[in-house]
N, C-alpha and C positions, 0 to 999 in steps of 0.2 A: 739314634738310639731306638734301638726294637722296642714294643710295649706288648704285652701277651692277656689274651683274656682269655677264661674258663668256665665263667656263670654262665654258660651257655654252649652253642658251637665254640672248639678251639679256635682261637686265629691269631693272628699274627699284625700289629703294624708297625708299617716300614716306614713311616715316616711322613706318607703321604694317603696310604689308603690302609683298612683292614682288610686282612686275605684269611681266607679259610686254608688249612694245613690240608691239602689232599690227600695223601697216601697213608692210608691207617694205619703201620707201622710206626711212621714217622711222627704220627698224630699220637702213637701211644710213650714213645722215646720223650718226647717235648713233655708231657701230660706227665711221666714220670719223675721229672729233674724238675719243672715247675713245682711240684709237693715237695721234694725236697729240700726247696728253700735254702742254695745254695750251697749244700754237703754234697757230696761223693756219693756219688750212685755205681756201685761195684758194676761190671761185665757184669756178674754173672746174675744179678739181684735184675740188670735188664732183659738177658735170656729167659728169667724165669716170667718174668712181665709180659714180654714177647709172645713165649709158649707156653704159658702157664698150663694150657689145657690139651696140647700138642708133644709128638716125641722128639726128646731132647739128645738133637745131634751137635755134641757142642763145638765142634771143630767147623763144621758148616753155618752153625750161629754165631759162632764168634766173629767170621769174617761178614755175617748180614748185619748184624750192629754195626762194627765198624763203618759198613756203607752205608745205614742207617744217619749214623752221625756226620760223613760227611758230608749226605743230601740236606743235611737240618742244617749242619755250619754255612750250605750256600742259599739256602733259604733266609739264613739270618744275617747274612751278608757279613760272616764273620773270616777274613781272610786271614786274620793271622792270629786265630784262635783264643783270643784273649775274653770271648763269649762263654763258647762252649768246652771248655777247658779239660784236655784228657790230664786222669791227676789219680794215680795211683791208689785204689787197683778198679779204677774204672773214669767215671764222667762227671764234672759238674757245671751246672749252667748259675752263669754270675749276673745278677740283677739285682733292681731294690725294689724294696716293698711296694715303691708308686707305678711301678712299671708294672702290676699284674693285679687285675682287677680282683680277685680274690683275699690279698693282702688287703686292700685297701677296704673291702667289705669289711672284713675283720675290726680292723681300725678303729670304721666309721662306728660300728657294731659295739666296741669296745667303750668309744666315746658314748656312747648312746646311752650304754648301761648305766656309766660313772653320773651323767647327766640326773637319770629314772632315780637312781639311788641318793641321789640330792636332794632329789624334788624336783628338778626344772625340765617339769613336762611339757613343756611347750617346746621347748629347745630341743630335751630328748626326742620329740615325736617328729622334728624335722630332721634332725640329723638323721635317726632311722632309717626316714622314709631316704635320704640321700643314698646312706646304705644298701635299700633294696632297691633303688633304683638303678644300680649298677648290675641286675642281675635281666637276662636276656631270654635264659631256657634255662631246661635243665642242667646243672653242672658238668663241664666234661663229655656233652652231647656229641654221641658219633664219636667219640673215642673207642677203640674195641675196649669190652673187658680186660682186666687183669684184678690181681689183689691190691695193686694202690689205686687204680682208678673207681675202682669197687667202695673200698674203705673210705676216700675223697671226697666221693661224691655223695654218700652216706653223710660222711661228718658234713660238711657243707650244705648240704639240704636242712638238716637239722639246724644248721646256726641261722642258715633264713627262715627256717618258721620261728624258731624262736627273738628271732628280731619283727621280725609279724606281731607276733602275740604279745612282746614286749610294745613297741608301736600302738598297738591298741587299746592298751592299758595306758599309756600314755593318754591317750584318747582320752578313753575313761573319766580319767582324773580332772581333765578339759572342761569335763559334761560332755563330750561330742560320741554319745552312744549313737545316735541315730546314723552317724556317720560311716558308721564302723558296719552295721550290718552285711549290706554286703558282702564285705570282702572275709569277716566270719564265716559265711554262708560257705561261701568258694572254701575258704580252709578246711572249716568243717568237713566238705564233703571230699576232699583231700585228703584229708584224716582223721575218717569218721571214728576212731578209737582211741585218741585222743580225748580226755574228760574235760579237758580244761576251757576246748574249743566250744565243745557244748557249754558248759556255764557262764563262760563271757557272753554269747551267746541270747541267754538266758535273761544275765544279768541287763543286758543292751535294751531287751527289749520290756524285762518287766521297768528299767529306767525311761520308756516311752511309753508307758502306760497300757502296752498291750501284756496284760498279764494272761491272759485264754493262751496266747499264741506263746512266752515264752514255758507255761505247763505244758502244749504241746509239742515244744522244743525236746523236755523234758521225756516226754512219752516216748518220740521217736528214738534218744539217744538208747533207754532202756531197752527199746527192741533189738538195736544196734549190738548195743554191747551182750545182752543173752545169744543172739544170733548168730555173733561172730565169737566170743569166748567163750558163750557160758554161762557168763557170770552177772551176776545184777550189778549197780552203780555204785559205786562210790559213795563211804559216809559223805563226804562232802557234796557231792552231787544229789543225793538223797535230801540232806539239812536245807539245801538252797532252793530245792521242790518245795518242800515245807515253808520255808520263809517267805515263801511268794506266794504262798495258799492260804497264808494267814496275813499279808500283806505286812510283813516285815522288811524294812530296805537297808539293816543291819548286813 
């Protein structure tokens, strides 16, 4: 039984080893039917995926999908189609959610939330971390563009920071701010317009008694955010300056 990963390089195991998908086409055909989560992915919904940004000859692209899917059917070791399944009016690939590591983020992801929304931070902050440990690079890496890899890799980025930031609030709750710095640091500068990352941030450090250094947390972010939108912080990132200049841990 194939298993497919996509938090990272695509690839492929066979049962014995992981393979990277060589031929970018092929890489994009797989990358497509994997987000569809076993529906029907029309011809022509592929052509556009294909050539999204190319001219559309579609009598010549009809017959390169086709060969598209038969090189992915013998990559998948699927001989009597019952994988990759052609199914009117185009293709779907039949798997289950354990089989693709992106499903199973979700999952973990999911449990993690239900866990946080408890209260059972400890537990939430492991399963997270199980979570994010399934993730390798960035999503759908070396895949060409298209609009679903685009959109994918969008959504999916987003649901790991926010299991990050979820995870760390977990922390929080712990008491294990000092812990967390670091890897705020890294997000932060990730995604430095992000307000939230700055005030955890913040919070981590005015919770380890360096209050100079989370006001200078503070400083930096408002250069940030004038510099890159325009705009000054956030009431709440403003109130949390304050709270920490007057030494309140509300």
């Amino acid at each position: 039984m194939n298993e497919f990963r996509m938090l990272g390089t695509l690839e492929i195991f066979d049962g014995h080893n992981w393979k990277p998908v060589e031929a970018p086409k092929i890489r994009t055909v797989l990358a497509v039917l994997l987000t569809a989560n076993g529906r029907v992915v029309s011809l022509a919904r592929l052509i556009d995926e294909l050539w999204y940004n190319g001219p559309q000859q579609k009598r010549d692209q009809r017959n390169l999908v086709q060969q598209y899917v038969m090189k992915l059917r013998r990559r998948l070791g699927d001989r009597n189609h019952s994988v990759l399944v052609t199914k009117a009016p185009g293709y779907c690939l039949n798997f289950e959610p354990a089989q693709l590591d992106a499903r199973r983020f979700e999952e973990l992801h999911a449990e993690g939330q239900e866990l946080f929304a408890a209260g059972v931070y400890e537990r939430a902050f492991n399963v997270l971390g199980d979570a994010l440990d399934l993730w390798r690079g960035a999503p759908l890496e070396g895949v060409p563009a298209s609009p679903t890899v685009l959109a994918e890799s969008e959504r999916l980025e987003e649901a790991r920071l926010a299991a990050a930031e979820m995870r760390i609030d977990a922390s929080h709750h712990n008491g294990g701010y000092a812990a967390t710095l670091a890897e705020l640091r890294t997000l932060r500068d990730a995604n430095p317009l992000r307000e939230g990352l700055w005030m955890k941030e913040m919070i981590a450090l005015r919770e380890c008694g360096r209050r100079a250094d989370a006001l200078e947390v503070y400083q930096r972010a408002r250069r940030t955010l004038r510099e890159e939108l325009g705009l000054e912080p956030s009431l709440d990132l403003r109130d949390l300056q304050q709270r920490i200049l007057v030494g309140f841990h509300g």
